[in-house]
C-alpha positions in Angstrom: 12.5 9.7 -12.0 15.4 9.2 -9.6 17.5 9.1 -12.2 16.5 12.3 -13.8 16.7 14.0 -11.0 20.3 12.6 -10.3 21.7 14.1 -13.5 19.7 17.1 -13.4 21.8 17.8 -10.3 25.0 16.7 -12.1 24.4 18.7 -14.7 23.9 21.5 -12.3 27.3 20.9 -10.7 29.2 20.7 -13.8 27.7 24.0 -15.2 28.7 25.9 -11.6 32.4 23.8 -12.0 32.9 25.3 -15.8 31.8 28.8 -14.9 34.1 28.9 -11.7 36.8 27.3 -13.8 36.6 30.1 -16.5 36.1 32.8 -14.2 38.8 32.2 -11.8 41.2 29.2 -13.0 41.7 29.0 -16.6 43.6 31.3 -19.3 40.4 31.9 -21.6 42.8 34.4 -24.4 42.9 31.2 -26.5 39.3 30.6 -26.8 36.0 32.1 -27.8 34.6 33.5 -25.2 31.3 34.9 -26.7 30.5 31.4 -27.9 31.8 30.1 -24.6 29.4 32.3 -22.2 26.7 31.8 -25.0 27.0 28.0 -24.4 27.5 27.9 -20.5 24.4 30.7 -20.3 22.2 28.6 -22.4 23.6 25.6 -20.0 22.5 27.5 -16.9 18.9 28.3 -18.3 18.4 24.9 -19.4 19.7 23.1 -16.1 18.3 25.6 -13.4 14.6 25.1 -14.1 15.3 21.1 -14.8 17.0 20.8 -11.2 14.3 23.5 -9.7 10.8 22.6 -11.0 11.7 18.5 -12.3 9.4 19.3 -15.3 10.1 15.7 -16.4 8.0 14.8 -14.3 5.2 16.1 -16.4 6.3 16.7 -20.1 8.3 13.7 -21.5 10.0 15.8 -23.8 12.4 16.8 -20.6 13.1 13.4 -19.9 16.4 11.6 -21.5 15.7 10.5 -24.9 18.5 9.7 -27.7 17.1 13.3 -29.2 18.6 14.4 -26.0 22.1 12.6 -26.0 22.8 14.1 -29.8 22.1 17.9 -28.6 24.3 17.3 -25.7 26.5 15.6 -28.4 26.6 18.8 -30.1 26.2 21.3 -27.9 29.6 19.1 -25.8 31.2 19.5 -29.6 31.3 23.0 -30.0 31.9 24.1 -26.3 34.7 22.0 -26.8 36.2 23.9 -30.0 35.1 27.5 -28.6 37.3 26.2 -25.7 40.5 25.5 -27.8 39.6 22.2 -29.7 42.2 19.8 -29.1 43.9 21.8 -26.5 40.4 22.3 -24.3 40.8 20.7 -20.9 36.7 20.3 -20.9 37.2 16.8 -23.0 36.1 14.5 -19.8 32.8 16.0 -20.2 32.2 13.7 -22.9 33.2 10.6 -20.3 30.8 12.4 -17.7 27.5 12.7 -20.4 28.5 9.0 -21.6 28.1 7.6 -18.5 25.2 9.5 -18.1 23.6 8.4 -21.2 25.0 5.1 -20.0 23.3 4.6 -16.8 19.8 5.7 -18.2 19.5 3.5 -21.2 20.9 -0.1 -22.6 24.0 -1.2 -23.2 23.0 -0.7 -26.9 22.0 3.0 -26.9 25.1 3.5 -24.9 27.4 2.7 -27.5 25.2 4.4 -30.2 26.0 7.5 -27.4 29.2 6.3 -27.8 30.1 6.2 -31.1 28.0 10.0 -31.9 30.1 11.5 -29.4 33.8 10.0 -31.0 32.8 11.3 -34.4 31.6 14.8 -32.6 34.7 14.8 -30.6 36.6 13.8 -33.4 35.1 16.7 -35.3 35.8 19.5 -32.7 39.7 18.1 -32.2 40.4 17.4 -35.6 39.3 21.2 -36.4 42.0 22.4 -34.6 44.8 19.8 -35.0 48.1 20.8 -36.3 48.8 17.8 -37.8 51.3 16.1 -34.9 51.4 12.5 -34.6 51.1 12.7 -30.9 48.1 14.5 -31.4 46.3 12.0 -33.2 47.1 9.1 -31.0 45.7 11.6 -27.8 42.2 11.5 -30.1 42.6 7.9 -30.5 42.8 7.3 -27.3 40.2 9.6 -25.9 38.2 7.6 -28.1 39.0 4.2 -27.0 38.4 5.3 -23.5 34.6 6.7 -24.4 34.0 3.4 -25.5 35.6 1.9 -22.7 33.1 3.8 -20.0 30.2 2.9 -22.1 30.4 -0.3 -22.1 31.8 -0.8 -18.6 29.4 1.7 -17.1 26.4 0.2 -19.7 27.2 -3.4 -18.5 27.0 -2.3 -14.5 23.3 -0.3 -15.3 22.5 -3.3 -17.4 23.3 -5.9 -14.4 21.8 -3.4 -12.0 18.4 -2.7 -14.2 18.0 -6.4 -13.8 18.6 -6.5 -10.6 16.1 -3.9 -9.9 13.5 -6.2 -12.1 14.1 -9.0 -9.6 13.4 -7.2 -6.5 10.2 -5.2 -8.2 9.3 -8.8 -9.5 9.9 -10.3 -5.4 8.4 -7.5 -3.8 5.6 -7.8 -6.1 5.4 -11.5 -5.4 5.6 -10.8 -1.6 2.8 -8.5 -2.1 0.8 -11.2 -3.9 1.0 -13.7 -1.4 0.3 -11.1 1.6 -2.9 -10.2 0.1 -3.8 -14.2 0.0 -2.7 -14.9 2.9 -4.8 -11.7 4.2 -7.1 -13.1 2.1 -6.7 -16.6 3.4 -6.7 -15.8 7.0 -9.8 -13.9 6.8 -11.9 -16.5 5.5 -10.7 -18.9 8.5 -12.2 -16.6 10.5 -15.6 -15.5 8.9 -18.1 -17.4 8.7 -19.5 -18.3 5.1 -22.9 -18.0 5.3 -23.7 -15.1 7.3 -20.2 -12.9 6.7 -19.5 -12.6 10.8 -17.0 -14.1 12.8 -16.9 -17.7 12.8 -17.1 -19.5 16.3 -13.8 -20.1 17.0 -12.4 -16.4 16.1 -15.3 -15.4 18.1 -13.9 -16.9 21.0 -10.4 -16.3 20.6 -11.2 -12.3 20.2 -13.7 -12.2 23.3 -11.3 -13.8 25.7 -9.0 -11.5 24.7 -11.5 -8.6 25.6 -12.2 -10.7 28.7 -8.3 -10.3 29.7 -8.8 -6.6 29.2 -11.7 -6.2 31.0 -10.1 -7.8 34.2 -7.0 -5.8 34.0 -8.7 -2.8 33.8 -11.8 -3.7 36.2 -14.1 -2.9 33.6 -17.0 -5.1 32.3 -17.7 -7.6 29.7 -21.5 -8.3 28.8 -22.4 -11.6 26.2 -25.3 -11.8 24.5 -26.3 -14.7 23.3 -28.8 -15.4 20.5 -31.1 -17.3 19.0 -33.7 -16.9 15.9 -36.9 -17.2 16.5 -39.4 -19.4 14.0 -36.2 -19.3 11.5 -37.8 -23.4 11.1 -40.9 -22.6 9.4 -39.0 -20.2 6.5 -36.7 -23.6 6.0 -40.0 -25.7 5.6 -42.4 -23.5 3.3 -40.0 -21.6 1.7 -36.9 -23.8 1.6 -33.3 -23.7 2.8 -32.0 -20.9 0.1 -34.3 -18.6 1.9 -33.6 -19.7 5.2 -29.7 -18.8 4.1 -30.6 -15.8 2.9 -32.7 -14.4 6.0 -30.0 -15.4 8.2 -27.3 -13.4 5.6 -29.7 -10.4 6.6 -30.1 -11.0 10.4 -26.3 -11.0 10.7 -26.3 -8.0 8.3 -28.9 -6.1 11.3 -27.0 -7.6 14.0 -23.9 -5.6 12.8 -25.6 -2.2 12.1 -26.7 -2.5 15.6 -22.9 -2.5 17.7 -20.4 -0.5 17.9 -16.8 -0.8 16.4 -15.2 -2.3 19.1 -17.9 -5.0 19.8 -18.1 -8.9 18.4 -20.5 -10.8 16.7 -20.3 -14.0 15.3 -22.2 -17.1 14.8 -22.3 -20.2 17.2 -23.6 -22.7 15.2 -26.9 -23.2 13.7 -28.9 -20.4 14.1 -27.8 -19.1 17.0 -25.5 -15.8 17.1 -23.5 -14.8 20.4 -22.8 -10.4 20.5 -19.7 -9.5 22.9 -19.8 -6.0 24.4 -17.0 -4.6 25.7 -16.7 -2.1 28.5 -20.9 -2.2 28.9 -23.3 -3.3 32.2 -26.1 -5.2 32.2 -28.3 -2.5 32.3 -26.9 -0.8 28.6 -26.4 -4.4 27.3 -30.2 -5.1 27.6 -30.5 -2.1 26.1 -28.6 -3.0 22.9 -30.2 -6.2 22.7 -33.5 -4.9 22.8 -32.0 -2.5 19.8 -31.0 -5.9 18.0 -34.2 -7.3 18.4 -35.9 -3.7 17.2 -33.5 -4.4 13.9 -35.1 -7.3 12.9 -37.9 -5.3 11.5 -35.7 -5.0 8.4 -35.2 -8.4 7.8 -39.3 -9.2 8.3 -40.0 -6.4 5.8 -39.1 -9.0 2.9 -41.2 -11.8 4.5 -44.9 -12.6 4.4 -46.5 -11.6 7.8 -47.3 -15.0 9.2 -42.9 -16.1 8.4 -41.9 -13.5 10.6 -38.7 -14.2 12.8 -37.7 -12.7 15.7 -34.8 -13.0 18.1 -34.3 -14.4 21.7 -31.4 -13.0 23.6 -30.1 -13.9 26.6 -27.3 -11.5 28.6 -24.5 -12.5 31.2 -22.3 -10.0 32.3 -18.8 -10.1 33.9 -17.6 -10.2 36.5 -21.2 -10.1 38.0 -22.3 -14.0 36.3 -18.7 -15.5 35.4 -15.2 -14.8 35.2 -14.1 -16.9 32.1 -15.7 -16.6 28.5 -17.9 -20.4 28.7 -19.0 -19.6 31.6 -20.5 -16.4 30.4 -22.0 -17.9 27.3 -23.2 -20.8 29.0 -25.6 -18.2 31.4 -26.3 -16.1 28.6 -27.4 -19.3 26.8 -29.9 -20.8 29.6 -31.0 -16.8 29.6 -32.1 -16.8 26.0 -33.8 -20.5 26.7 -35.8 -18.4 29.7 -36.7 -16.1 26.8 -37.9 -18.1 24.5 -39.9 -19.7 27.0 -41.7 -16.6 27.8 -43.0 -16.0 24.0 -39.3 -15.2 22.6 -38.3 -12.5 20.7 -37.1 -10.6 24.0 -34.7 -9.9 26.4 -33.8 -12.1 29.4 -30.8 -10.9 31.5 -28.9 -14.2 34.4 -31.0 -11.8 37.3 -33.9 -12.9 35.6 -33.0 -16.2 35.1 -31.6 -15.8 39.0 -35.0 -15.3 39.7 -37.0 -17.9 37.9 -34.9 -21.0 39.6 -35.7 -19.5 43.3 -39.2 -19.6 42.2 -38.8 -22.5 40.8 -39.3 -25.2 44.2 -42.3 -23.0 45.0 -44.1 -23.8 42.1 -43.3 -27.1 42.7 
């Protein structure tokens, strides 16, 4: 298409060059004017819509074809003879269309071009040749120099069409192997079973949030969670189901955050949720949510296989300034919850408070 366009506007300038020329420059009492102005108005409403409205880019039949190279043949033929024949001075427009035809096609087509427009050339100046010797060697060597740009011009598109076929064949390549190494990198970092982050992208993302979080004095909550009864599915029902209940928890863990937060799996069955920018006080109110969620995933188990989900918070900088710190509280939180029934919230204050009580009961 770039291409097209690039002669369109050639052809453009040529037709303005001619009618300036004819108008202004040349003595026209030697030539045919009507046919002249008949061919360079016919030139003008050709060219003016091609260079305007690029209808090529719809219709094929606008494009450059060899159809098209043998009416511009022609149409270059008589122009030439209404202009004086073998005295018209418009003769390089033959070496300007050749090179033309030459840059769009082959080296083949161009010296088919070639040889259509010597004999149409040939036509035009032999049908007003007086018969000098001179004469004849000025058509000779007109000739020989179409057939010169052809192949010198056809040989330079031909070297530089397959140089474009390498780089569209690299860049394709390139895109080939971006797409597995995208492809590669993501499974390092998702975890197979369940589809979330594995544990150590987990990590590497939530100490990243945990750097923001301090430079902005924001806060940084860490859930961390484990499935309740998930045991008994694996024992009566076997380990395919087992995998596929935990392929749905992680599915309701992640309708349950936002964009920004992360959740991945720690190992086994036991998921840790990082929350950005939240307290405590909305993080136990998102893990209560993730708990709520689970409904979906009992709906496709019998009644007495139910699971349910332990979750245990630590939030920074309240419980811990680095990231294993926070998921070691959060961790001996969800261990309080469990012990408590399970499938509930238990937040480091509440774990604060069971290990002061803890000598008094003893």
């Amino acid at each position: 298409m770039r291409m097209e366009a690039l002669i369109g506007r050639i052809r453009l300038m040529v037709a303005l060059v001619n009618t300036l020329l004819l108008v202004f420059f040349l003595d026209t009492r030697a030539m045919h004017m009507q046919v002249v102005w008949g061919i360079v108005t016919v030139t003008w409403l050709y060219t003016l819509p091609i260079v305007i409205f690029q209808p090529y880019r719809r219709w094929r039949v606008f494009g450059a074809s060899m159809i098209s190279t043998a009416l511009d043949s022609v149409i270059i033929a008589m122009f030439i003879s209404a202009t004086g024949g073998s005295a018209s001075p418009f003769f390089p427009l033959y070496y300007l269309s050749l090179m033309a035809v030459a840059m769009r096609f082959e080296l083949r087509q161009a010296l088919v071009a070639c040889g259509l427009y010597a004999f149409t050339y040939a036509v035009a100046y032999l049908y007003t040749w007086n018969g000098a010797a001179d004469e004849f060697g000025v058509l000779v060597l007109r000739c020989a120099y179409m057939l010169f740009v052809s192949v010198g011009v056809g040989q330079l598109a031909r070297e530089e069409n397959t140089r474009s076929q390498q780089v569209d064949e690299i860049e394709r390549l390139n895109q080939q192997n971006a797409r597995l190494l995208s492809r590669n990198e993501k499974a390092a970092r998702i975890d197979r079973l369940t589809g979330l982050l594995n544990r150590g992208s987990l990590e590497k993302d939530a100490m990243r949030e945990l750097r923001r979080a301090k430079s902005s004095d924001g806060y940084l909550s860490v859930l961390f969670c484990d499935m309740d009864r998930l045991k008994r599915i694996n024992d009566e029902l076997g380990h395919d189901a087992g995998d596929k209940v935990m392929r749905h928890v992680g599915a309701a863990l992640k309708r349950g955050l936002r964009a920004q937060d992360l959740v991945g799996r720690y190992g086994g069955d036991e998921f840790v949720v990082v929350l950005p920018n939240l307290t405590r006080e909305t993080a136990f109110d998102r893990a209560e949510q993730l708990i709520e969620n689970m409904r979906t995933v009992n709906e496709q188990l019998p009644d007495d296989l139910a699971v349910g989900l332990s979750v245990g918070i630590a939030t920074f900088p309240f419980d811990a300034a680095d990231y294993q710190t926070l998921v070691k509280v959060a961790d001996q939180a969800m261990y309080l919850a469990k012990r408590d029934g399970g499938n509930r919230v238990r937040s480091s204050n509440d774990l604060r408070i069971f290990w002061e009580d803890a000598p008094k009961a003893g």
